[in-house]
Backbone as JSON Lines, residues from 0, in Angstrom:
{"i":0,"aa":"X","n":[0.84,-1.16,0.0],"ca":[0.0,0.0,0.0],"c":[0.89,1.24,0.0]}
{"i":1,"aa":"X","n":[0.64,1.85,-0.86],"ca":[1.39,3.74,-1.03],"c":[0.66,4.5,-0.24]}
{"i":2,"aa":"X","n":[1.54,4.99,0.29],"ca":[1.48,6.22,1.5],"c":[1.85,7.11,0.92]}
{"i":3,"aa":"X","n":[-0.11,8.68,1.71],"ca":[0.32,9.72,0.57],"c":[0.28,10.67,2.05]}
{"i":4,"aa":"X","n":[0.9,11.6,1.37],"ca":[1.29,12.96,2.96],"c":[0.05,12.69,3.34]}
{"i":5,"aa":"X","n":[0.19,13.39,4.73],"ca":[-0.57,12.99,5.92],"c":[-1.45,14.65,5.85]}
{"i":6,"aa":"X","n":[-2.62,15.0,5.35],"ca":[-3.33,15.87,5.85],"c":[-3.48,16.33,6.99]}
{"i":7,"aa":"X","n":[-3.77,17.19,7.89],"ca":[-4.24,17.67,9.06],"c":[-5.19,18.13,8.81]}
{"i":8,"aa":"X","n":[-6.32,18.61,8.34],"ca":[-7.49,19.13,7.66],"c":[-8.21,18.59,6.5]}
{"i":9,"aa":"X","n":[-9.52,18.04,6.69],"ca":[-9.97,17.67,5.49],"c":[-10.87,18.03,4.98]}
{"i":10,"aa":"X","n":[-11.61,18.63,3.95],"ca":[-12.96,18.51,3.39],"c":[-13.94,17.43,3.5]}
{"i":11,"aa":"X","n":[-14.8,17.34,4.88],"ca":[-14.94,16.03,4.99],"c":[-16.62,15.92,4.1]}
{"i":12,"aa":"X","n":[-17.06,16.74,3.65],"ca":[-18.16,16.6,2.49],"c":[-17.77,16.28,1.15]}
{"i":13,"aa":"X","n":[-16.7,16.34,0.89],"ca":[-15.9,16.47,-0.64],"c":[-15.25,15.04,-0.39]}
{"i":14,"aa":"X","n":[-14.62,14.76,0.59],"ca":[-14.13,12.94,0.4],"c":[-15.52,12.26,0.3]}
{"i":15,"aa":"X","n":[-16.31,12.42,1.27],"ca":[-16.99,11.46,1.29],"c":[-18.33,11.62,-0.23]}
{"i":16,"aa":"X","n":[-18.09,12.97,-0.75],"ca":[-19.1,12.76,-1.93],"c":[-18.27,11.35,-2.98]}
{"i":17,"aa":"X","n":[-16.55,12.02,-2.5],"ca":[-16.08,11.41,-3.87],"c":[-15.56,9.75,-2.93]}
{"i":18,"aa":"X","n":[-15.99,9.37,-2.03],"ca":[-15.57,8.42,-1.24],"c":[-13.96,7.99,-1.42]}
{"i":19,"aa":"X","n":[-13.48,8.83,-1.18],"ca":[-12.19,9.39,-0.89],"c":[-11.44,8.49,0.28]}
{"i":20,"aa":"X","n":[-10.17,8.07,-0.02],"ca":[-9.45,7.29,1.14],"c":[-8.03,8.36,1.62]}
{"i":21,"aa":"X","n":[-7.77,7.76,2.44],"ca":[-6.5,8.37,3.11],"c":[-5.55,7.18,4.12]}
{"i":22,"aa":"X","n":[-4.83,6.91,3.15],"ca":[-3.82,5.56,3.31],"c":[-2.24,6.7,3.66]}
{"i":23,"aa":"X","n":[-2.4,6.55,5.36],"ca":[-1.03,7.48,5.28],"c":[0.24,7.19,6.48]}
{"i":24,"aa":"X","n":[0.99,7.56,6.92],"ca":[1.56,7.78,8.3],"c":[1.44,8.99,8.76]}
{"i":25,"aa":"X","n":[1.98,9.49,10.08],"ca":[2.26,10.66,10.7],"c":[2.84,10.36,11.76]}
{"i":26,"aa":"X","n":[3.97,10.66,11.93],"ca":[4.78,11.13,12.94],"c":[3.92,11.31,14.25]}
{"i":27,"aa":"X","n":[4.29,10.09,15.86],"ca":[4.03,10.4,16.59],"c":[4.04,11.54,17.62]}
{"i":28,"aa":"X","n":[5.53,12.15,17.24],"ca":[5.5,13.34,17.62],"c":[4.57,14.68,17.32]}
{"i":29,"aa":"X","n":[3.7,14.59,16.62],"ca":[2.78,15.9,16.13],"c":[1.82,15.39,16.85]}
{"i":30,"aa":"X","n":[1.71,14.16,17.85],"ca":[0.42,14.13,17.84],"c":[0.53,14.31,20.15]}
{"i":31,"aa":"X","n":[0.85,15.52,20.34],"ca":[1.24,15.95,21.66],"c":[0.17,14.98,22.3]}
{"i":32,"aa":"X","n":[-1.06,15.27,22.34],"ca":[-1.94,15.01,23.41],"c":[-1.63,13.64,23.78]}
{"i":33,"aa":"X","n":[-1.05,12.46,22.7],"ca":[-1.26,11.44,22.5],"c":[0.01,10.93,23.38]}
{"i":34,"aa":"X","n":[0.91,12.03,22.78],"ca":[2.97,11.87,23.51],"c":[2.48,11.74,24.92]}
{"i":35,"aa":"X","n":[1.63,12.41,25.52],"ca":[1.88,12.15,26.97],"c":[1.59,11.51,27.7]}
{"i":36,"aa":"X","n":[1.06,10.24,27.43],"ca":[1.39,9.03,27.84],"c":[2.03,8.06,27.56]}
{"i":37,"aa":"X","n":[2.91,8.46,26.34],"ca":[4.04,7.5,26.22],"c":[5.34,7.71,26.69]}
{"i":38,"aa":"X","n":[6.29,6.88,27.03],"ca":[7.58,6.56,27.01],"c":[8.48,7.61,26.06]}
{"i":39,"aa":"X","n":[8.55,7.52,24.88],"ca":[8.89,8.49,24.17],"c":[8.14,8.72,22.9]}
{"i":40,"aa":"X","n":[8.54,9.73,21.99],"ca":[7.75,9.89,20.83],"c":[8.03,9.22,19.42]}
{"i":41,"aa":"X","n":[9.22,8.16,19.83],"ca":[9.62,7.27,18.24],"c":[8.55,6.46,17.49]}
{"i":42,"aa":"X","n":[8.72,6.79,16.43],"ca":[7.71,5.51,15.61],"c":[6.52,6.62,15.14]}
{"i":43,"aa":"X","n":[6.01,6.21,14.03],"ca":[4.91,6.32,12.75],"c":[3.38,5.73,13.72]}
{"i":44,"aa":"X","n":[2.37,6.36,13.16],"ca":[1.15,5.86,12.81],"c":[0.76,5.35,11.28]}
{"i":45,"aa":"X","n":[0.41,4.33,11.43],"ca":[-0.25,4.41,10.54],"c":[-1.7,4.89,10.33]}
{"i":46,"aa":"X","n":[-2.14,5.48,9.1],"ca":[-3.68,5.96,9.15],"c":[-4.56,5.35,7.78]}
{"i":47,"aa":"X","n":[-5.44,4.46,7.64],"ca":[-6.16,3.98,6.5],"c":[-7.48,4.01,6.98]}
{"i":48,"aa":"X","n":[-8.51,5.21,6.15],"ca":[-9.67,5.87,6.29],"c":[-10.47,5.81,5.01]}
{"i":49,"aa":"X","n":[-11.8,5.33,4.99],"ca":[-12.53,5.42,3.97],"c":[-13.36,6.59,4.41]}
{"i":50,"aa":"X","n":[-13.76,7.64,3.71],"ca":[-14.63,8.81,3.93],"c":[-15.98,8.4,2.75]}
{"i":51,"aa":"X","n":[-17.08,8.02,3.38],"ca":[-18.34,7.57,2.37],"c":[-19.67,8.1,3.03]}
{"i":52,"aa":"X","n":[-20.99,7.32,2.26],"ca":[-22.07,7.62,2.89],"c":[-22.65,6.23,3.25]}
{"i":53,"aa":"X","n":[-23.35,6.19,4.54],"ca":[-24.02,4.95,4.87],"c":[-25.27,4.37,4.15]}
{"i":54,"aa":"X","n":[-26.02,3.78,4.12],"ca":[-27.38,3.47,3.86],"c":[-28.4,4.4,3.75]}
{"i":55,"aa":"X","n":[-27.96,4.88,5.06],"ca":[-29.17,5.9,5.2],"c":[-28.69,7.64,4.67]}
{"i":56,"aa":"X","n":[-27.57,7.95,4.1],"ca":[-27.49,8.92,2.83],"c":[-26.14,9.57,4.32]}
{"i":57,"aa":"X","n":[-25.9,8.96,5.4],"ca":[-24.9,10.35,6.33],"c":[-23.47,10.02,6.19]}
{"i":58,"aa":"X","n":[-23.05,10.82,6.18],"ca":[-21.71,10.99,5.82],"c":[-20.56,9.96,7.0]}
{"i":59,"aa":"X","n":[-20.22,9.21,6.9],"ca":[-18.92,8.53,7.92],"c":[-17.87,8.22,7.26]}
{"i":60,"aa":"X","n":[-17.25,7.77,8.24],"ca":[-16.04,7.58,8.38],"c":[-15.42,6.52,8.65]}
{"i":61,"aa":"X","n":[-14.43,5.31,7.98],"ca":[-14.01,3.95,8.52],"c":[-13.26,3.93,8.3]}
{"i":62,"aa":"X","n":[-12.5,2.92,8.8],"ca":[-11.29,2.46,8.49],"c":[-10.6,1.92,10.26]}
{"i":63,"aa":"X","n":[-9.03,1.6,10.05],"ca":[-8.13,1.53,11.37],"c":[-7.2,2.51,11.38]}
{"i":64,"aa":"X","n":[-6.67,2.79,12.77],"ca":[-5.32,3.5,12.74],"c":[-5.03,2.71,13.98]}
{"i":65,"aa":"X","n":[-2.89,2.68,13.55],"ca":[-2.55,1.89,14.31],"c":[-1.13,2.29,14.66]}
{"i":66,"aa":"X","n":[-0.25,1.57,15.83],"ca":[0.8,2.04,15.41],"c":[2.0,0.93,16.89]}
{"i":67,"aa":"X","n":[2.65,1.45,17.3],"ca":[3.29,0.5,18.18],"c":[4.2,1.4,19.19]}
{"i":68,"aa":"X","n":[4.19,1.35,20.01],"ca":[4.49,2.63,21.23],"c":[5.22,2.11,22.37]}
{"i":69,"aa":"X","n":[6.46,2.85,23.16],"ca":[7.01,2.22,24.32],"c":[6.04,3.08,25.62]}
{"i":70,"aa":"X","n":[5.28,2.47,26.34],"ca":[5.29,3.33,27.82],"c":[5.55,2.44,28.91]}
{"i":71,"aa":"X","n":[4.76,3.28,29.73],"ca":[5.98,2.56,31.45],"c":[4.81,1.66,31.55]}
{"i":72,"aa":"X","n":[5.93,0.12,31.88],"ca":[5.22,-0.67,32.52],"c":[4.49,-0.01,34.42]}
{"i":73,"aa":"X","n":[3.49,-0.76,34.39],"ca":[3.33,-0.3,35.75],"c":[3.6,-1.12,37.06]}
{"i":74,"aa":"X","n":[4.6,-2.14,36.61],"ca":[5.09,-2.97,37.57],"c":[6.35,-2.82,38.0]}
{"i":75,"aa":"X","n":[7.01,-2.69,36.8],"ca":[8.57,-2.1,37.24],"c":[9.13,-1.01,36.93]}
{"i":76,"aa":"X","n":[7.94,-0.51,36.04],"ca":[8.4,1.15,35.49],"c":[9.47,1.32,34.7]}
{"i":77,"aa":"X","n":[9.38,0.52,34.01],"ca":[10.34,0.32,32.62],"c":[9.86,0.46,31.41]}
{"i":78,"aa":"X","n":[10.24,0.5,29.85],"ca":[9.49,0.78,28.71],"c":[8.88,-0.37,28.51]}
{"i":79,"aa":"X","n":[7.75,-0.77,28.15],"ca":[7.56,-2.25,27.33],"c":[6.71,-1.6,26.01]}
{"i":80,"aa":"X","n":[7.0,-2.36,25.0],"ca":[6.43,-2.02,23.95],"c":[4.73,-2.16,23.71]}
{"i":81,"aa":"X","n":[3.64,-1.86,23.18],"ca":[2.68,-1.58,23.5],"c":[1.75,-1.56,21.83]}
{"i":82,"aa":"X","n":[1.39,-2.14,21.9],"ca":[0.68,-2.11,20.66],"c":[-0.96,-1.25,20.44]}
{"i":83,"aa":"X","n":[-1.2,-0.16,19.53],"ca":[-2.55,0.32,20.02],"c":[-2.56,0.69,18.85]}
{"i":84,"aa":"X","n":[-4.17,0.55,18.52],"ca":[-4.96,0.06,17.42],"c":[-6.54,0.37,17.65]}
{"i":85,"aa":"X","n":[-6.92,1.35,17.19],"ca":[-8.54,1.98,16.65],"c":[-8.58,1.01,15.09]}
{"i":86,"aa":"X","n":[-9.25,-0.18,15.57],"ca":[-9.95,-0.31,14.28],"c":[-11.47,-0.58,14.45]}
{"i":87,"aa":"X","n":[-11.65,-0.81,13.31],"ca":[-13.07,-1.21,12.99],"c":[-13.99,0.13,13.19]}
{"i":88,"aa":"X","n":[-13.14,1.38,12.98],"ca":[-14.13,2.57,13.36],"c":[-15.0,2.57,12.15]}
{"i":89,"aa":"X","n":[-16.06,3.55,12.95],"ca":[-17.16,3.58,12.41],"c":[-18.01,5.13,12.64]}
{"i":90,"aa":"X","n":[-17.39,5.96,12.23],"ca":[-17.72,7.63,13.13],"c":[-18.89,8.03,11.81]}
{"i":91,"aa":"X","n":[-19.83,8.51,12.56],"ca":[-20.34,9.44,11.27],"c":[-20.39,11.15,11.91]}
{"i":92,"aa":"X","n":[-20.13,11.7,10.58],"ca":[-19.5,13.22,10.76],"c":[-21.22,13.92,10.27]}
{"i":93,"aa":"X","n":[-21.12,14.88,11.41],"ca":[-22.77,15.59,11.2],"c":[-21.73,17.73,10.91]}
{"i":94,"aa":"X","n":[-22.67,17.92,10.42],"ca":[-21.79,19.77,10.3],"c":[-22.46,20.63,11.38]}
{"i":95,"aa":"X","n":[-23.3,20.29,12.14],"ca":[-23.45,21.26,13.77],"c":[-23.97,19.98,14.54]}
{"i":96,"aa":"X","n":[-24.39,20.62,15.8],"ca":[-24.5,20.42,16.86],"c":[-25.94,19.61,16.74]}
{"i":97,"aa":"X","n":[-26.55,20.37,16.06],"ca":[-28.14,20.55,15.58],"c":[-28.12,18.92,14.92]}
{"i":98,"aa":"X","n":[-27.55,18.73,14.28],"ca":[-27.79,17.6,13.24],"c":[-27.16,16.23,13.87]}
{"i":99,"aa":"X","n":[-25.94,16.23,14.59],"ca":[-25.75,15.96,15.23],"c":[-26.69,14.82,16.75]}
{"i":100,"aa":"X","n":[-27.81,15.78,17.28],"ca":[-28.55,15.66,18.09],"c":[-29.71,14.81,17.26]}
{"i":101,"aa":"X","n":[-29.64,14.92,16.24],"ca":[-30.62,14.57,15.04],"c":[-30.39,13.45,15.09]}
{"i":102,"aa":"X","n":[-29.01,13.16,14.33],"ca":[-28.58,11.67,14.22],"c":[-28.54,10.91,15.32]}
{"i":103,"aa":"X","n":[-28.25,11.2,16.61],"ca":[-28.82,10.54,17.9],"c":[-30.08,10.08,18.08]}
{"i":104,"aa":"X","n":[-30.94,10.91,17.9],"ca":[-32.34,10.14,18.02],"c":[-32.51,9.75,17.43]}
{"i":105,"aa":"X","n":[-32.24,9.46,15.76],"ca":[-33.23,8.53,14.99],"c":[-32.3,7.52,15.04]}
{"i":106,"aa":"X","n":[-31.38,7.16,15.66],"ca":[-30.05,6.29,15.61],"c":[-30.79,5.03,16.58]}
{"i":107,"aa":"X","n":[-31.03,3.84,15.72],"ca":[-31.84,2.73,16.43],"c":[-31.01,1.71,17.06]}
{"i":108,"aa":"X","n":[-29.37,1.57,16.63],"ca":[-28.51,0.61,17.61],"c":[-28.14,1.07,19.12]}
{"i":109,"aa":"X","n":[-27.42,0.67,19.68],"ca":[-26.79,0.56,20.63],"c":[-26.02,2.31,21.23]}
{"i":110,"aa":"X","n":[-26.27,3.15,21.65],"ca":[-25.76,4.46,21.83],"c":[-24.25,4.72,22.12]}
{"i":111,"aa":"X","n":[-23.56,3.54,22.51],"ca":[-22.3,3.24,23.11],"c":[-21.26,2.94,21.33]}
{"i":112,"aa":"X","n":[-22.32,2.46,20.08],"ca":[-22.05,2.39,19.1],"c":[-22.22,3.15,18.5]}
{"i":113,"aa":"X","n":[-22.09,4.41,18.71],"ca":[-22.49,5.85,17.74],"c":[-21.6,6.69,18.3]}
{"i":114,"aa":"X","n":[-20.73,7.04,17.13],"ca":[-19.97,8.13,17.42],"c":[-20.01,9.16,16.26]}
{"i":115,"aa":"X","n":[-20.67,10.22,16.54],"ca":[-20.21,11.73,15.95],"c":[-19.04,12.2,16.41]}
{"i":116,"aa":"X","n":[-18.6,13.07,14.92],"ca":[-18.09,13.86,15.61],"c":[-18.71,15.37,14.23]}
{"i":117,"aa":"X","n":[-18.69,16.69,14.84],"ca":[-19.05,17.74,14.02],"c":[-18.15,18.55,13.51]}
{"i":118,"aa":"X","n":[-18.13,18.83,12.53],"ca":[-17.03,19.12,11.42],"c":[-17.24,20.54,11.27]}
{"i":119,"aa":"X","n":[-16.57,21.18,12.03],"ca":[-16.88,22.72,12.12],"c":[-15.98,23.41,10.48]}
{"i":120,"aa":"X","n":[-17.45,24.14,10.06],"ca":[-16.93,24.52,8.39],"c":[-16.89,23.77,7.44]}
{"i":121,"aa":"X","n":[-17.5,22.53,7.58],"ca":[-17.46,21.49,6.79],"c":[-15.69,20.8,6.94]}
{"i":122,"aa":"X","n":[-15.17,21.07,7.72],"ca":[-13.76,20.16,7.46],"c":[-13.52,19.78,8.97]}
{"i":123,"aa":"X","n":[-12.88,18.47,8.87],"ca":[-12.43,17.3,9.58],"c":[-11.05,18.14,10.3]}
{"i":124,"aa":"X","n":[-10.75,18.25,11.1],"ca":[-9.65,18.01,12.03],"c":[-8.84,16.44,12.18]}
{"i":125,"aa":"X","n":[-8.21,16.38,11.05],"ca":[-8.3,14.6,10.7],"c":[-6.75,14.53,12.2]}
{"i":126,"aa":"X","n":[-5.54,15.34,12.46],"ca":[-5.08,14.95,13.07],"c":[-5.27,14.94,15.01]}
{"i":127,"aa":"X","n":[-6.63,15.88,15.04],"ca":[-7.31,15.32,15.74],"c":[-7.7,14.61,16.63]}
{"i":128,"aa":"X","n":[-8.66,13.92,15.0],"ca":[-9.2,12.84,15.04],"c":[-8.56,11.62,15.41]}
{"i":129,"aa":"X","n":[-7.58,11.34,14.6],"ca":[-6.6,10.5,14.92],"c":[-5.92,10.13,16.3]}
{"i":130,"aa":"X","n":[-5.37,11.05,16.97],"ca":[-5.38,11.17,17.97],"c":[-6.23,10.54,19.09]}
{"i":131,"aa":"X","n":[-7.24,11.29,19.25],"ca":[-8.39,11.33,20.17],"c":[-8.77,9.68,19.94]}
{"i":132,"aa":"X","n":[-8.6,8.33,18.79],"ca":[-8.89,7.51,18.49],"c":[-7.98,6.72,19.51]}
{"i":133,"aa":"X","n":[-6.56,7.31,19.21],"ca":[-5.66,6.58,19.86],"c":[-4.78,6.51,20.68]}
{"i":134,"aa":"X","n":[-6.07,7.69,21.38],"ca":[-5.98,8.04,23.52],"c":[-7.36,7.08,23.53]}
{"i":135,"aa":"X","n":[-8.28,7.17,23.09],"ca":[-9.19,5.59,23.47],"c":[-9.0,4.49,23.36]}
{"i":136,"aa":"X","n":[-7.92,3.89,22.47],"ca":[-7.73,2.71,22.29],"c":[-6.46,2.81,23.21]}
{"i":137,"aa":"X","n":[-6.03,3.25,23.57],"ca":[-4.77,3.01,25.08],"c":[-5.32,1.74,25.56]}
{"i":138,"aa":"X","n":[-4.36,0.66,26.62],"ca":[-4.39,-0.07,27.2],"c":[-4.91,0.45,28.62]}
{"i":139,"aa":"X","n":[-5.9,-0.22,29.36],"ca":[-5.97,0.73,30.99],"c":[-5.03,0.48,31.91]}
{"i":140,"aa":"X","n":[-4.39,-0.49,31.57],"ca":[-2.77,-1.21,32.35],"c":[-2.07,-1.42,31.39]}
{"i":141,"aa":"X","n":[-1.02,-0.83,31.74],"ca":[0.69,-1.5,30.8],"c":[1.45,-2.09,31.5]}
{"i":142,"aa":"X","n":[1.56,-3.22,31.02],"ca":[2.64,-4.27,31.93],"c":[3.05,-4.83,30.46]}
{"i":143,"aa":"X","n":[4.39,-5.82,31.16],"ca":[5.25,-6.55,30.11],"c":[4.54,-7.75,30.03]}
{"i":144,"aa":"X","n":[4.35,-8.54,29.78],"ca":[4.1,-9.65,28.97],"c":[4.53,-10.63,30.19]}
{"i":145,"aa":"X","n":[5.79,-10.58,30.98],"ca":[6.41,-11.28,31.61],"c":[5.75,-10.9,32.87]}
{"i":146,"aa":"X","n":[5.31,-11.79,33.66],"ca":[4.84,-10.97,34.83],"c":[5.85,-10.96,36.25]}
{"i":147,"aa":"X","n":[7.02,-11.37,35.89],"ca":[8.12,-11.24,36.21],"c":[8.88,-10.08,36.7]}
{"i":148,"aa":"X","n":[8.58,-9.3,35.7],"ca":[9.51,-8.16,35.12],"c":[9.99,-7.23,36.13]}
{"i":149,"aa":"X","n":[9.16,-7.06,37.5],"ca":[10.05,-6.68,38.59],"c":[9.85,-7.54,39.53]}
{"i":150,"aa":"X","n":[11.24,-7.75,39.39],"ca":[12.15,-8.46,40.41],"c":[11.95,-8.13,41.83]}
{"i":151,"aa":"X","n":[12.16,-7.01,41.95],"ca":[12.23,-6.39,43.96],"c":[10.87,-6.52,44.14]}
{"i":152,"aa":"X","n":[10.11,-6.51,43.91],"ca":[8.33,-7.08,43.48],"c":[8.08,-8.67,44.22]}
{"i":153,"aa":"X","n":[9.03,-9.59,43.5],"ca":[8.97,-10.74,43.29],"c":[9.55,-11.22,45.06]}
{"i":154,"aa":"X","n":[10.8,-10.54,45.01],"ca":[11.17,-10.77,46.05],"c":[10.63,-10.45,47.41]}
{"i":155,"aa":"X","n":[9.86,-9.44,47.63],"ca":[8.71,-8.98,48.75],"c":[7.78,-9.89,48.69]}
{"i":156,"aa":"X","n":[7.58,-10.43,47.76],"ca":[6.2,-11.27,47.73],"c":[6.69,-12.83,48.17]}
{"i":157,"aa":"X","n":[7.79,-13.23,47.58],"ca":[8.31,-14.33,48.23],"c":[8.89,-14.05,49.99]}
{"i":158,"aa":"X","n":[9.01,-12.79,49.97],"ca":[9.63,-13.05,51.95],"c":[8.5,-13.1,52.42]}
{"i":159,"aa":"X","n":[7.69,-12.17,52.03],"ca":[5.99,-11.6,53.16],"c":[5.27,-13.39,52.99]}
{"i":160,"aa":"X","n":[5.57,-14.53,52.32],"ca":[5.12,-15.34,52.21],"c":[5.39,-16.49,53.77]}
{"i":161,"aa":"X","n":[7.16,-16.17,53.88],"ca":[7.8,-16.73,55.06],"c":[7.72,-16.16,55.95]}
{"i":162,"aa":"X","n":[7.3,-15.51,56.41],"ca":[7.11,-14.35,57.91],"c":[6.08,-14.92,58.19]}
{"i":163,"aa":"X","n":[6.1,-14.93,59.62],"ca":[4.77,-15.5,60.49],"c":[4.23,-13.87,60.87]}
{"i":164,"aa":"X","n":[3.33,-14.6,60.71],"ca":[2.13,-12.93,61.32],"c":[1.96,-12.66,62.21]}
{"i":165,"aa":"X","n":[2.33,-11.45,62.67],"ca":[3.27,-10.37,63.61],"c":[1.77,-10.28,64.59]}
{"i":166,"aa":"X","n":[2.35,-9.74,66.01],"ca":[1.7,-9.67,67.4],"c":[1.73,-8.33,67.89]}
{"i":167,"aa":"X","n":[0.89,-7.63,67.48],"ca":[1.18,-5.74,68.4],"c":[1.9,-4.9,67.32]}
{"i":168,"aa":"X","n":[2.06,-3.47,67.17],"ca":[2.6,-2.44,66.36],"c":[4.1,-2.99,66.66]}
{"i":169,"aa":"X","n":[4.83,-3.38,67.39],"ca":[6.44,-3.61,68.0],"c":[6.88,-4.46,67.14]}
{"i":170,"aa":"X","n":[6.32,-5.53,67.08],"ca":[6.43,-7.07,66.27],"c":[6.23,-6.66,64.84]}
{"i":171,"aa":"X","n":[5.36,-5.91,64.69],"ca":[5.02,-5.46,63.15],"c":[6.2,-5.04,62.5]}
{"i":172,"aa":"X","n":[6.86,-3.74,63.11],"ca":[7.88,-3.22,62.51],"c":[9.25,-3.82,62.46]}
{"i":173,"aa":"X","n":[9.31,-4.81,63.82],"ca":[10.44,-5.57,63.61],"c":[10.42,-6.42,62.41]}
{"i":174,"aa":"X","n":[9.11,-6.99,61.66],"ca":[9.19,-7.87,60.7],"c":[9.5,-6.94,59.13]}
{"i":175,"aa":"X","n":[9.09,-6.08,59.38],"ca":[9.22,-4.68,58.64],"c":[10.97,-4.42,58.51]}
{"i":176,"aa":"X","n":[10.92,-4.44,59.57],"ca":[12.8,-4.26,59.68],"c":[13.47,-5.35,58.94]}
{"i":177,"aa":"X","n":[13.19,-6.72,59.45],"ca":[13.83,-7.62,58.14],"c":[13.59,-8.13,56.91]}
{"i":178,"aa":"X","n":[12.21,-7.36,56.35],"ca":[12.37,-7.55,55.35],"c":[13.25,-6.57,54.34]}
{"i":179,"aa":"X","n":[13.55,-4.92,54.97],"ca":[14.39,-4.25,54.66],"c":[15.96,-4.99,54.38]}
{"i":180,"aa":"X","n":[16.01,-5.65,55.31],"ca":[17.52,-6.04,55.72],"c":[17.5,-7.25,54.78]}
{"i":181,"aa":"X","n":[16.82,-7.92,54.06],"ca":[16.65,-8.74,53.12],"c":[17.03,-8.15,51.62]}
{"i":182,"aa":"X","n":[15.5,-7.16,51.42],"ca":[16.53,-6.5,50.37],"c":[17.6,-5.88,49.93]}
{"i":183,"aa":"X","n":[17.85,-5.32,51.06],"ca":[19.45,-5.08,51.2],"c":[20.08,-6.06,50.56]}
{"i":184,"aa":"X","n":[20.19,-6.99,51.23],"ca":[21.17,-8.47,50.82],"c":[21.23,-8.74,49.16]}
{"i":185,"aa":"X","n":[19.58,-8.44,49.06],"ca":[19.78,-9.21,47.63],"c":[20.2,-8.17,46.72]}
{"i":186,"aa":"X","n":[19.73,-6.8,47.22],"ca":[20.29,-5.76,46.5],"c":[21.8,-5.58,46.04]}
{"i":187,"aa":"X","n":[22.99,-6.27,47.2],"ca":[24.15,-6.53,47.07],"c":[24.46,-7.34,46.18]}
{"i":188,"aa":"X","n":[23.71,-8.4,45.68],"ca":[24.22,-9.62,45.21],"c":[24.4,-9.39,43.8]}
């Protein structure tokens, strides 16, 4: 598939008369809102968008965008790679607020399956759009694959396993105290 420059603005009445595609990349870095939950800003999106009309004559929008991202695991707080992916969208674009509210009510599926969005001036905010797709498709936890992956983790969980369960605030902290003095040890090793 040929990749053509990446728009930031679209005529979104004029693709979808001429059912117009947009097979592209863009640079994660342009897309700020999106940078700040990642690790860093390396690596491409990809973007493949059909702009058409549905059945019922309204203008949407399909296609996937996808791409592959480092953020912090939340176990050991390290990068793990992260895969995130808006597909199977399905947006239909209304031009106010008014029409919009329109397509809501006569809209007979599922409400959780309807997404507008309103195209102020008739044009798309396509980088956006893009975006905003793929701060929803985020993971709600990032961890590695390995559930391993922190170690000083592993090791608290294996001592607090051997400790007998403590008698009064005194006893508490003394057990508190060696498990410090544990990681220490292994911290040396």
């Amino acid at each position: 598939m040929s990749t053509d420059p990446f728009p930031e603005r679209v005529v979104a009445r004029k693709l979808c008369q001429q059912k117009g595609t947009i097979n592209s990349t863009v640079s994660i870095s342009k897309l700020q809102r999106f940078s700040e939950y990642l690790h860093d800003q390396d690596g491409q999106v990809t973007v493949s968008l059909l702009f058409d009309r549905d059945d019922s004559g309204l203008r949407v929008v399909q296609g996937q965008i996808e791409t592959t991202v480092r953020m912090l695991c939340q176990r050991c707080l390290e990068p793990t790679e992260v895969e995130v992916v808006a597909s199977e969208l399905n947006v239909t674009l209304a031009d106010s607020e008014t029409e919009a509210s329109k397509i809501a009510e006569k809209f007979s599926g599922p409400l959780d399956k309807l997404e507008i969005i309103v195209c102020e001036e008739g044009e798309l905010e396509l980088l956006s759009f893009v975006e905003d797709e793929l701060i929803m498709s985020l993971p709600v936890v990032v961890a590695h694959e390995d559930k391993n992956c922190n170690i000083e983790l592993n090791v608290i969980q294996a001592s607090s396993h051997s400790v007998e369960p403590a008698k009064g605030n005194i006893e508490g902290l003394e057990v508190l105290e060696k498990l410090k003095i544990e990681l220490q040890k292994d911290k040396q090793k």
